[in-house]
C-alpha positions in Angstrom: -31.0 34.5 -9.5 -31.3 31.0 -8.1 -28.2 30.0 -6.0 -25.8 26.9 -7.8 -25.8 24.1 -5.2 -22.8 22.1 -4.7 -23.6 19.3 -2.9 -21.7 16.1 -2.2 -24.0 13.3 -0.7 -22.2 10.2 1.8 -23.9 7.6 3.0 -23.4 5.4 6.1 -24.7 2.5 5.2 -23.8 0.7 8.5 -25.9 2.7 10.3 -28.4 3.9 7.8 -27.6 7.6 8.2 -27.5 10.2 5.0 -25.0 13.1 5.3 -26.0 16.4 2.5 -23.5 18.5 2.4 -24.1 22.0 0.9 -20.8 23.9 -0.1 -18.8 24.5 2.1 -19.4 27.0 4.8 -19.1 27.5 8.1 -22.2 25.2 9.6 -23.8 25.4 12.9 -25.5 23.0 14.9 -27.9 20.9 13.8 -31.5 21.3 14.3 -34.3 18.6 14.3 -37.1 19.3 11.6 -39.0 16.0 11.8 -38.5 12.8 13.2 -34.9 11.5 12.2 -34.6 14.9 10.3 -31.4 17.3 11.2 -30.8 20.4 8.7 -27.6 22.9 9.4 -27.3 26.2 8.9 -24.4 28.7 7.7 -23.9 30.5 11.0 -23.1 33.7 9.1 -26.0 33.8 6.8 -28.6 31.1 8.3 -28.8 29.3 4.8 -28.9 25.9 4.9 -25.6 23.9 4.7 -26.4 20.4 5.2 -28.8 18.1 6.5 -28.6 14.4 8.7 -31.1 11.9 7.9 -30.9 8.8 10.0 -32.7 5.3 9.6 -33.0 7.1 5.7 -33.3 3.5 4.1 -36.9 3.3 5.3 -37.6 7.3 4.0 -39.9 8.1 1.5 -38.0 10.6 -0.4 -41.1 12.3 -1.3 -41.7 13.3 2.0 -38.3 14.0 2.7 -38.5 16.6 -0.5 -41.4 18.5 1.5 -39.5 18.7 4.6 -35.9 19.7 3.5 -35.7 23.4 2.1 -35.6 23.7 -1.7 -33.1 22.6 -3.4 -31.6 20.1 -1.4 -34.0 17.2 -1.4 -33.3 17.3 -4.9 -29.9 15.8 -3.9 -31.8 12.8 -1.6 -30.3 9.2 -3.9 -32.5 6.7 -4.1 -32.0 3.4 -1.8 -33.3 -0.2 -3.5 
């Protein structure tokens, strides 16, 4: 059974920076993945609960899809 996502999306347009949100647990640190990448984890469960993307204008949200875990770059809005 494939885990329902609920994820609420902000975006910091002042600084370029893209908050995902997943849920709402109980998140941990967050870890770099690749350059300007941060995911969090659920400290209980070490599913991820979020993710920081900064300078995410200039992203390719391709990319981004192949680094986040599944599900969540789903979520990544599009920037024109």
């Amino acid at each position: 059974m494939i885990p329902v996502l609920q994820v609420s999306v902000e975006y910091d347009s002042k600084y370029d920076i893209l908050y995902l949100i997943v849920n709402d647990p109980v998140i941990a640190e967050a870890v770099k993945v690749a350059k300007d990448v941060y995911v969090r984890r659920d400290k209980l469960t070490e599913r991820v609960a979020g993710a920081i993307i900064e300078d995410y204008s200039t992203k390719n949200k391709e990319c981004l899809s192949e680094i986040l875990p599944i599900g969540l770059g789903n979520y990544l809005p599009s920037l024109y």
